[in-house]
The first five atom37 places (N, CA, C, CB, O) and aatype in JSON, in Angstrom:
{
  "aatype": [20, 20, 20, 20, 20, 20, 20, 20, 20, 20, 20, 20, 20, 20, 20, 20, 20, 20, 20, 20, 20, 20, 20, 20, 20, 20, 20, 20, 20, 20, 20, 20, 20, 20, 20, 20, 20, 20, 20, 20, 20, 20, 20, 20, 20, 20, 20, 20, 20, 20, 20, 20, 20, 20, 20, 20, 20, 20, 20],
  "atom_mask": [
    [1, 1, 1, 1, 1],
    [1, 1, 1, 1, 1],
    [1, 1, 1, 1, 1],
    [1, 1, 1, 1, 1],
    [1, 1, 1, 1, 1],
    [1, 1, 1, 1, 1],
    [1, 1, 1, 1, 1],
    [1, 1, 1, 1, 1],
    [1, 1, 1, 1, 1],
    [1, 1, 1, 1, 1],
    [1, 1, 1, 1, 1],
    [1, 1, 1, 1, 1],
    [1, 1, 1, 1, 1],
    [1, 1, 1, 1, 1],
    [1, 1, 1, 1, 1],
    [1, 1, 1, 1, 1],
    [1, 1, 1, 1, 1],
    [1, 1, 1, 1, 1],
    [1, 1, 1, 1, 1],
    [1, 1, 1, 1, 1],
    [1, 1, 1, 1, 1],
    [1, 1, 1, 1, 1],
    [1, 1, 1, 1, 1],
    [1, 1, 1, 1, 1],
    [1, 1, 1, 1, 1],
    [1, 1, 1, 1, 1],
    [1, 1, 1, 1, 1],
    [1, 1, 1, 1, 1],
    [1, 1, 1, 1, 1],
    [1, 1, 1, 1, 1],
    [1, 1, 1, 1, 1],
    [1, 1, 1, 1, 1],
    [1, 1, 1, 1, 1],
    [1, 1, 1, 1, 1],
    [1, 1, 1, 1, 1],
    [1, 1, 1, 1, 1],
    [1, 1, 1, 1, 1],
    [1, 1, 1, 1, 1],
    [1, 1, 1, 1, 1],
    [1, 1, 1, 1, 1],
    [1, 1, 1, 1, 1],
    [1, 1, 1, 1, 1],
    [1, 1, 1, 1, 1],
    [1, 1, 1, 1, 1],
    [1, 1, 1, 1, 1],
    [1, 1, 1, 1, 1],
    [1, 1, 1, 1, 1],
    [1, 1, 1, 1, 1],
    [1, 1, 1, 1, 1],
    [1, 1, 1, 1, 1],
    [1, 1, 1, 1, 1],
    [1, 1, 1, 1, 1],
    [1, 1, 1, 1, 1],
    [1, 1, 1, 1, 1],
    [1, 1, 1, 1, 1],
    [1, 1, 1, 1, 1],
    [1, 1, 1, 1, 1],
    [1, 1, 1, 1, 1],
    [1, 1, 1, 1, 1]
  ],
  "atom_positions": [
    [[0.83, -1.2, 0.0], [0.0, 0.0, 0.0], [0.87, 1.26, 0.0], [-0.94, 0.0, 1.22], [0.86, 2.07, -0.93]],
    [[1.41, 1.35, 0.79], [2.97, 2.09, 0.95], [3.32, 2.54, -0.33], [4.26, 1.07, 1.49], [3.43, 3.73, -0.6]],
    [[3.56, 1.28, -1.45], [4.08, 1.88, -2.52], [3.11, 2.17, -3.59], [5.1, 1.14, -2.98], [3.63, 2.58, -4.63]],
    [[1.89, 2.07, -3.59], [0.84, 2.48, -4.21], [0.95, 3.77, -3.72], [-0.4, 1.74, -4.01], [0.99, 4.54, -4.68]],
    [[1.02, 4.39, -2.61], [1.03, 5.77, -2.43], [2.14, 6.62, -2.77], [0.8, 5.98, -1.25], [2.0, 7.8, -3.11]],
    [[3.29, 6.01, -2.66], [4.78, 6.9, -3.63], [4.62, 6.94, -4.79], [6.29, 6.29, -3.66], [4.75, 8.14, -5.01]],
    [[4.33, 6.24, -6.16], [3.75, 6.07, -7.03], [2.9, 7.13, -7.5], [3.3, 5.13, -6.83], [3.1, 7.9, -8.44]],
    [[1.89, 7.06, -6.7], [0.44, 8.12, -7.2], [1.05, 9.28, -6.86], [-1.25, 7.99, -6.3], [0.77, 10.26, -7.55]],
    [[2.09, 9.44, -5.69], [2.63, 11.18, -5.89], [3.71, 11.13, -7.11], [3.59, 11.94, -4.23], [3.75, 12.04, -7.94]],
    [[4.29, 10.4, -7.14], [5.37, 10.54, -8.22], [4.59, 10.56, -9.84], [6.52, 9.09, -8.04], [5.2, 10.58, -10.91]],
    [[3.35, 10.55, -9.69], [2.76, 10.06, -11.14], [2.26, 11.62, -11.72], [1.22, 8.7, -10.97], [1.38, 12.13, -11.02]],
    [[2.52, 12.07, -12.38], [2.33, 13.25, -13.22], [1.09, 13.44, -14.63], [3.77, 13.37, -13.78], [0.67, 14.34, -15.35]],
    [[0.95, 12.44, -14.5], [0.06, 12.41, -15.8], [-1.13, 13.34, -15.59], [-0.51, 10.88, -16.15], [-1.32, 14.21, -16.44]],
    [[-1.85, 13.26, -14.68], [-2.78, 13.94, -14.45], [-2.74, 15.68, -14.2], [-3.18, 13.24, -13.49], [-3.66, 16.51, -14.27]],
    [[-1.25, 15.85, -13.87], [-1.1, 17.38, -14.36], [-0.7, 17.85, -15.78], [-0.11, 17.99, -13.55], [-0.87, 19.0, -16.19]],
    [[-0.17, 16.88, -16.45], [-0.08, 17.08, -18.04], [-1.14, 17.3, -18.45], [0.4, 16.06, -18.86], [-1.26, 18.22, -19.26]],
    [[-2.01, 16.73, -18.14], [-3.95, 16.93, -18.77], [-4.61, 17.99, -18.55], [-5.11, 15.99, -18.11], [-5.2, 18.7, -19.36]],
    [[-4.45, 18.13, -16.95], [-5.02, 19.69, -16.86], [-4.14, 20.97, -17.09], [-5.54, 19.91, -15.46], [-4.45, 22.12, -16.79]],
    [[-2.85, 20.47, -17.77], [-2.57, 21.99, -18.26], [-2.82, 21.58, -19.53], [-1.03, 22.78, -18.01], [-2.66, 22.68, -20.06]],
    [[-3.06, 20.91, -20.36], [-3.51, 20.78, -21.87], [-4.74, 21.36, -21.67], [-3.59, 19.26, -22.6], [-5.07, 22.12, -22.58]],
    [[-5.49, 21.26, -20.78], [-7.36, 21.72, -20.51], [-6.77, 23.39, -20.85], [-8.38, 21.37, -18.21], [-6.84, 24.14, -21.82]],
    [[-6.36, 23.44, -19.92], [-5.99, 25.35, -19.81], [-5.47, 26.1, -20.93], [-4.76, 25.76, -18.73], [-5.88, 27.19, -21.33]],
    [[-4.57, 25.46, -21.37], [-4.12, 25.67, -22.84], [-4.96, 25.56, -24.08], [-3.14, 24.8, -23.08], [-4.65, 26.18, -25.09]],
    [[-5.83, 24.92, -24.04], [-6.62, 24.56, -24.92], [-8.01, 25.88, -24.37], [-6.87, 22.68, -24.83], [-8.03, 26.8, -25.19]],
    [[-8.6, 25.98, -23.73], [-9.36, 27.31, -22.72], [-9.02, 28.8, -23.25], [-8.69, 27.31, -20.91], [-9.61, 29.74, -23.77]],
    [[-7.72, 28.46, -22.84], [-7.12, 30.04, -23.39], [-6.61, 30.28, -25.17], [-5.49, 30.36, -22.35], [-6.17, 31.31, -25.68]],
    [[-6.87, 28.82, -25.85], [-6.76, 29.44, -27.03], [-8.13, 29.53, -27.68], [-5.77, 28.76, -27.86], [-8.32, 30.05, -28.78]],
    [[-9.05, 28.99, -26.95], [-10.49, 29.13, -27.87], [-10.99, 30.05, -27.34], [-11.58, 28.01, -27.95], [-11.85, 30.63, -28.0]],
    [[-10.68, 30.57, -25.95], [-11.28, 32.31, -25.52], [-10.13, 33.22, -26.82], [-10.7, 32.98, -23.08], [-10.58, 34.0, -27.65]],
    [[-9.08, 32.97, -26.73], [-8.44, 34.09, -27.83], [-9.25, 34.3, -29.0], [-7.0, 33.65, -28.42], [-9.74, 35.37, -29.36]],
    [[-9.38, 32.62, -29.84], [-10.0, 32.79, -31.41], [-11.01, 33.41, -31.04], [-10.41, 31.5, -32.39], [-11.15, 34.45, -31.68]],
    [[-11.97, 33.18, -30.09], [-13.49, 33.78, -29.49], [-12.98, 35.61, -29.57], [-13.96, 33.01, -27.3], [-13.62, 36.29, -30.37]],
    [[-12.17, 36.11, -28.99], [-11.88, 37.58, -29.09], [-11.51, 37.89, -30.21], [-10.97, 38.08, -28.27], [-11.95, 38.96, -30.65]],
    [[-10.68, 37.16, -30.97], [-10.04, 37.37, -32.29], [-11.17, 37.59, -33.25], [-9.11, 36.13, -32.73], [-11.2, 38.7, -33.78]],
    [[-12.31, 36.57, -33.63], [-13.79, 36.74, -33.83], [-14.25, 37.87, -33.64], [-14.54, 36.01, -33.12], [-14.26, 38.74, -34.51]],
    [[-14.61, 37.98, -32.71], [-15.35, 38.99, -32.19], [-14.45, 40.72, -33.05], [-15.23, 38.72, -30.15], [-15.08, 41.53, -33.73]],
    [[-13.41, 40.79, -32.82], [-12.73, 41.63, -33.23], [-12.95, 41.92, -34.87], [-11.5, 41.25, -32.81], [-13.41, 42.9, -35.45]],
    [[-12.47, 40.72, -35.32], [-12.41, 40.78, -37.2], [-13.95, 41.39, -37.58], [-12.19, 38.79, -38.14], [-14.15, 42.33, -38.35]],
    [[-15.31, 40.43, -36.66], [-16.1, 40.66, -37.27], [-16.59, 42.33, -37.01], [-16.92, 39.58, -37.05], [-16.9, 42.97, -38.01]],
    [[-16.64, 42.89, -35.86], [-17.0, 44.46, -35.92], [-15.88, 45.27, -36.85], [-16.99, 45.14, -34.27], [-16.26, 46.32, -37.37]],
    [[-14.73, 44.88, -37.04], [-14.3, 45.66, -37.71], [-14.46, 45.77, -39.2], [-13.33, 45.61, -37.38], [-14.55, 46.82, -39.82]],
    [[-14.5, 44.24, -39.82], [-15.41, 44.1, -41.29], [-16.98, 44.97, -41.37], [-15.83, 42.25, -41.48], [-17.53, 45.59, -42.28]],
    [[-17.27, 44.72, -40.24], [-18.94, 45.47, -40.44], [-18.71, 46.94, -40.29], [-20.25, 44.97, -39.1], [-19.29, 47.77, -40.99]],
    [[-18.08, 47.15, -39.61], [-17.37, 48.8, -40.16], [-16.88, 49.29, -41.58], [-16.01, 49.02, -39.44], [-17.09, 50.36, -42.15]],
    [[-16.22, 48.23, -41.97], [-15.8, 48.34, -43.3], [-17.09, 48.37, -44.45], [-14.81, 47.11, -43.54], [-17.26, 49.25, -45.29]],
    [[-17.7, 47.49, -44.29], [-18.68, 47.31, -44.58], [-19.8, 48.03, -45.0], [-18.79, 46.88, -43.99], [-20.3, 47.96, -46.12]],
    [[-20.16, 48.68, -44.1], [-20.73, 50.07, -43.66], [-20.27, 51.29, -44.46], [-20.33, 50.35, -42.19], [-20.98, 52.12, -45.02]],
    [[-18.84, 51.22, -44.4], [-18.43, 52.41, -44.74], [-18.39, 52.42, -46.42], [-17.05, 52.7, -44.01], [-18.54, 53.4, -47.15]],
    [[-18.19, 51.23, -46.75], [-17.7, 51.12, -48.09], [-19.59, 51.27, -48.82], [-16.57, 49.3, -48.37], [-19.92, 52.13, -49.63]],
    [[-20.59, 50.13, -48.22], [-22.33, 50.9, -48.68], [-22.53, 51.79, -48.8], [-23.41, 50.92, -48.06], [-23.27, 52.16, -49.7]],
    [[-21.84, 52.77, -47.78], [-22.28, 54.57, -48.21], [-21.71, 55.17, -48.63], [-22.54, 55.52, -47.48], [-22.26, 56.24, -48.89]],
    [[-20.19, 55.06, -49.05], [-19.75, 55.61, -50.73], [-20.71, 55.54, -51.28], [-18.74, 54.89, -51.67], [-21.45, 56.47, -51.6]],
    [[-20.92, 53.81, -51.57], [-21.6, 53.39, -53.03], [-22.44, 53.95, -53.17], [-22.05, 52.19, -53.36], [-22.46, 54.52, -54.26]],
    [[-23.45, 54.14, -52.39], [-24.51, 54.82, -52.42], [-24.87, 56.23, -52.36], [-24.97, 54.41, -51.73], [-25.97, 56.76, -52.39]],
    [[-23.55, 56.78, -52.27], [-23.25, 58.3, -52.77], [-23.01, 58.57, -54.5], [-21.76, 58.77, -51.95], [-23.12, 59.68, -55.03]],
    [[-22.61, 57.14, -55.31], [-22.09, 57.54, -56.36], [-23.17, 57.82, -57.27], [-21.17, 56.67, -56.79], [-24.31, 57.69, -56.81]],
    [[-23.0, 58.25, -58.75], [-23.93, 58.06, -59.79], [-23.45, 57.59, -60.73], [-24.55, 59.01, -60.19], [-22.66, 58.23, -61.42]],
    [[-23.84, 56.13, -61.03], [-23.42, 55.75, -62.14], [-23.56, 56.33, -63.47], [-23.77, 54.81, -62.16], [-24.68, 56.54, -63.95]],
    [[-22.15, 56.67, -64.27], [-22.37, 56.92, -65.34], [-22.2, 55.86, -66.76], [-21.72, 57.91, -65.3], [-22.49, 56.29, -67.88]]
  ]
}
């Protein structure tokens, strides 16, 4: 029993996993901001570029 318990402290695996969890957390909150970012700034673009157009007169 003794050495079932040196073992389970010496055993690491289970902190390799939960920093893959965290790592993996913090890159899908990034793409999630990264998202969020591209898309208001395209819809700005967006925006801006409809009301030229719609200033022009085609000749």
């Amino acid at each position: 029993m003794i050495k079932f318990i040196k073992n389970f402290r010496k055993d690491e695996d289970g902190a390799v996993t939960v920093d893959w969890v965290v790592l993996t957390a913090a890159v899908a909150a990034l793409a999630a901001a990264a998202y969020g970012s591209i898309e208001s700034g395209s819809s700005a673009v967006t925006a801006g570029t409809s009301t030229y157009m719609g200033t022009q007169i085609p000749t």
